[in-house]
N, C-alpha and C positions, 0 to 999 in steps of 0.2 A: 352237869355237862350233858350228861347222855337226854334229860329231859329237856336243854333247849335242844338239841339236836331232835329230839323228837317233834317237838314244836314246828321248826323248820321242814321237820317232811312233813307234818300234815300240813302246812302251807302251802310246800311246793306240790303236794298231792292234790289238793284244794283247787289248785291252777291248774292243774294239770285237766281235773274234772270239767272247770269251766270250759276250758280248750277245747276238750272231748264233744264237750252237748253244745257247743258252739258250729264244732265243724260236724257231729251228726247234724244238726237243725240246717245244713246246706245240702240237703236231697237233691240237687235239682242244679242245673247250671241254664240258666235262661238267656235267651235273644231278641230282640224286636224285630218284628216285621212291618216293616214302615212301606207304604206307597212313596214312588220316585214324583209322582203329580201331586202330592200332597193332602192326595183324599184319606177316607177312613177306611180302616182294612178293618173288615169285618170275614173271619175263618168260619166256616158249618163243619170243618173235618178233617180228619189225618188219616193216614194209609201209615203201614208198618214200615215201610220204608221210611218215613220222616214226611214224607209229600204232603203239603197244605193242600186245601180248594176253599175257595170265598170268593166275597167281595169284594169290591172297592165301589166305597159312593163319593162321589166326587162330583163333578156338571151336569155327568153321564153315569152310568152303573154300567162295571167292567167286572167281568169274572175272570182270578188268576188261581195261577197254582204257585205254590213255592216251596223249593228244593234244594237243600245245603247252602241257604243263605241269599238266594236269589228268587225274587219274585217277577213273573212273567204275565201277560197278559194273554187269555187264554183266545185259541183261535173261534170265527162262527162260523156254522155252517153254512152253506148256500143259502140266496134267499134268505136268508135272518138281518134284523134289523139290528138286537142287540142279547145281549145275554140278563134272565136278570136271577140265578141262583147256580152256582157250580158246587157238588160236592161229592168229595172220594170215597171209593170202598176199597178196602183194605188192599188189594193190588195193585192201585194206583188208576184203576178205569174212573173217569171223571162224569157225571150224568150232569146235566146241565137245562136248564129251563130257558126256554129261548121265543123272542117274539118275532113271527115270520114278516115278511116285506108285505105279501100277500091281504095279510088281515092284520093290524097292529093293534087292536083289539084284544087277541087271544094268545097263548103261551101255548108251548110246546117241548116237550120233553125228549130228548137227545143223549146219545151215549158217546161220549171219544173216549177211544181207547187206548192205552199202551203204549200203542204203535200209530198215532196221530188221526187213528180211524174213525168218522160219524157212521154209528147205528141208531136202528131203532128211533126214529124219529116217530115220532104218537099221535094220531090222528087228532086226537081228542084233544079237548083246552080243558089245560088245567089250573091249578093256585100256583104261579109263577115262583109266590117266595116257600112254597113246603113242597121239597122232594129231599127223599133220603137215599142212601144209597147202601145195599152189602155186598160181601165178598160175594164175587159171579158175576156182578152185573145188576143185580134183582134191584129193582128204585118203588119207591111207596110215595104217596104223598095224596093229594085229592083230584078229583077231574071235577067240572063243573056242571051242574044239571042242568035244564030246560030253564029253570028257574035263577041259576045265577047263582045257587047255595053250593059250596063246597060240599062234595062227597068222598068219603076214604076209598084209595084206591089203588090196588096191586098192579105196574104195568108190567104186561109180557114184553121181553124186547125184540118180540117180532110184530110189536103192534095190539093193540087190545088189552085185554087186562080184565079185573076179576073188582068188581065194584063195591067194593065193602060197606060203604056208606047207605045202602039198599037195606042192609042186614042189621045194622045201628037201630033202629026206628026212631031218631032222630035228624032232626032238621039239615043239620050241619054236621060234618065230620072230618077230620084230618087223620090222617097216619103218621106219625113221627119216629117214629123208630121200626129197625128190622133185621133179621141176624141171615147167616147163610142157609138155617137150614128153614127160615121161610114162617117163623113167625115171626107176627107182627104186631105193633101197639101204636094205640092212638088216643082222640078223644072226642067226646062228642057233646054237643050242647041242642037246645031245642030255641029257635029264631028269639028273642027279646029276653030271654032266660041268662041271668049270669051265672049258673052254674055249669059246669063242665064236671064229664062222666068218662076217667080212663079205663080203656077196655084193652084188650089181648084180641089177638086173632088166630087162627091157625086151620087154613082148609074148612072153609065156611063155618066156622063156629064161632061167634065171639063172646069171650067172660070178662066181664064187667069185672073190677077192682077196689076193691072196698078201700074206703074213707079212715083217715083217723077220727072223727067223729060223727053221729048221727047226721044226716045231709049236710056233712061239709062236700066240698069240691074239689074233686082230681085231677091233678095233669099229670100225661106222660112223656116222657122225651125220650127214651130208648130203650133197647134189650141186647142181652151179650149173648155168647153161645152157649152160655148156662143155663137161658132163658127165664135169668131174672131180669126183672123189667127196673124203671127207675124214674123217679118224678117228683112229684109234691103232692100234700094234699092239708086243706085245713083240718089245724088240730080242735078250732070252735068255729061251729058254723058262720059261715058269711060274716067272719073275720080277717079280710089278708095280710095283715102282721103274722096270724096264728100259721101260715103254710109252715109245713115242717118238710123239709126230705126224706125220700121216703123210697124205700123199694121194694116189689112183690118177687112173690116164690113160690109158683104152683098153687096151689091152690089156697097159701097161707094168706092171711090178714098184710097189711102193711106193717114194715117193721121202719119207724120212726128214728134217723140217723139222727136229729139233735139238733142244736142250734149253738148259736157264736153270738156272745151278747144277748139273748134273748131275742132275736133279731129272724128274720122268717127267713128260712133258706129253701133252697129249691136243685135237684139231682140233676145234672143236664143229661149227664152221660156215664157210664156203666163199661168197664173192659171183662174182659175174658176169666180175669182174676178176682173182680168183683170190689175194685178201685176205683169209686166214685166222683166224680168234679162235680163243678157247680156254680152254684152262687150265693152270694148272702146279703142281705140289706137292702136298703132302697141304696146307696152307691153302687151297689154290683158288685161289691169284692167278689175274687175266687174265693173257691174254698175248695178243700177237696178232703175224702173217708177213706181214712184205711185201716183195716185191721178194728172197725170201733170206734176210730180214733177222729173228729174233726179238726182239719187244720186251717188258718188263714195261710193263702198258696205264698204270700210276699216273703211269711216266715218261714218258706221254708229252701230260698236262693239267697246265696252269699251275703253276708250283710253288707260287702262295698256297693251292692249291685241295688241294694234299695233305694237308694236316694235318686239314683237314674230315674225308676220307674213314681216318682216321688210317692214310694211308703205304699202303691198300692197297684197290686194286678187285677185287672176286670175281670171279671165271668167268665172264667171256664166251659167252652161250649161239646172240645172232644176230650177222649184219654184212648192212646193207642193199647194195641196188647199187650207192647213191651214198654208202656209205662209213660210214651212223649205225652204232656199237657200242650194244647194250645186253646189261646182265650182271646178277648177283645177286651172293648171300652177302658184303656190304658193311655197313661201318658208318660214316654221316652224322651226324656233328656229334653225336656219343654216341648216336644210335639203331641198335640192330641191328635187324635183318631189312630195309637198305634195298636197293632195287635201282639200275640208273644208268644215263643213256644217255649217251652219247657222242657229239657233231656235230665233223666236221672244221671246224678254225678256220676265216675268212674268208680 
């Protein structure tokens, strides 16, 4: 007697366990964020408040923000023809790439703020689709030389700015990432050359970021206020299966986050705590590292909630401080082009 009875709790203990790592494996309570026109919503970024900024490509390219469920179209300034990159710093100040009436030729960089305010409008023409944005206001991205080649470049927002792409001694340069207190990271190539060289920046100095292999190739997409950086790099030369995620720390080597399936992943984004997203595969699944740990993002919101998103969340492009995911290239409840945020459960 006493040993069926015992039998019976370790069953009902059994169940109890599955229940347990069922409802832990629900980190996360997710939403879509769909376009009302039916375009694709492409997000660059969240603010700690929850605030989205992106895209939408649709006939035309519209830049919105979205905020407790609601997605809006964001306003242009004077003289602008249209917008074609909007993204938040942590306050919710929106910088925004814009092509003037004047000249539809060249892009221009723009700050709204808070309080529906345009600043710092940037003399210079830049690479319309790469600006970033940090907490303050501070935006990176490239301006464009004499010659038409992108150069990396710090804007002041009172106009001008600090040309980093000078200092590169390569062809080409972008800045993709940047924290509050003013470093910065990017990446550089030399014109017909497919390799790509992530660097750090900080007050005229830049350090180049070592490879996980002998002339493999680096990308970098961001840095947090830890000022660990974060990106990919090939694990065998001029293999891009072999890209691994990956993230630096002062003056360490790359430390190699791992892969899902054998499968190349790549680090978009980097928080405060040091909560990596991302992506993996040629589908672009999410993915995201914590603790060590790589996870596919679908496994880790409720399991009624996966067949909506059918089985699979896109790439992961931000991760706030206090832990919101939002990503792209998704499809909700039969609609493509949706995007999706992600809140950690209660």
């Amino acid at each position: 007697m006493s040993k069926s009875l015992s039998s019976r709790q370790a069953l009902a203990l059994a169940a109890l366990l599955v229940v347990s790592a069922s409802a832990k494996a629900a980190e996360y309570e997710v939403e879509p964020i769909l376009s009302p026109t039916g375009g694709v919503v492409a997000p660059s970024s969240i603010a700690t408040n929850g605030l989205v900024a992106g895209e939408v490509y649709g006939t035309t390219i519209t830049c919105f923000k979205y905020l407790d469920g609601v997605l809006t179209t964001l306003p242009l300034p004077p003289n602008t023809l249209r917008c074609e990159r909007a993204v938040t710093d942590l306050l919710g100040n929106i910088s925004m790439t814009v092509v003037p009436t004047e000249n539809p030729n060249t892009t221009r960089v723009v700050e709204l703020t808070t309080n529906g305010q345009f600043l710092s409008l940037n003399g210079l023409t830049v690479d319309g689709n790469r600006v970033v944005a940090s907490k303050g206001g501070r935006m990176a991205g490239s301006s464009l030389s004499e010659a038409g080649e992108p150069q990396a470049y710090l804007f002041n927002r009172k106009g001008g700015g600090v040309n980093v792409g000078a200092l590169t001694g390569k062809t080409r340069s972008w800045l993709t990432g940047l924290n509050a207190k003013g470093w910065a990271v990017g990446y550089a190539e030399t014109a017909g050359s497919r390799r790509t060289q992530a660097f750090r920046y900080k007050d005229g100095k830049v350090v180049w970021l070592g490879a996980l292999s002998e002339g493999g190739s680096t990308y970098v997409a961001g840095i947090n206020a830890g000022w660990t950086a974060v990106g990919s790099s090939e694990s065998v030369a001029d293999d891009f299966m072999s890209y691994r995620a990956v993230t630096w720390k002062g003056k360490s080597g790359p430390v190699n986050l791992g892969t899902l399936f054998d499968l190349f992943t790549h680090g978009e984004a980097i928080n405060s705590t040091g909560v990596v997203v991302g992506r993996y595969g040629l589908g672009a699944a999410g993915m995201r590292v914590s603790n060590g740990v790589m996870s596919n993002l679908v496994n880790l919101i409720p399991a009624d909630k996966k067949v909506l998103w059918d089985g699979l969340l896109g790439r992961a492009v931000a991760i706030s401080d206090n832990g919101m995911i939002v990503g792209a290239n998704s499809r909700y409840n039969g609609v493509n082009g949706a995007a999706y945020l992600m809140r950690p459960s209660p």
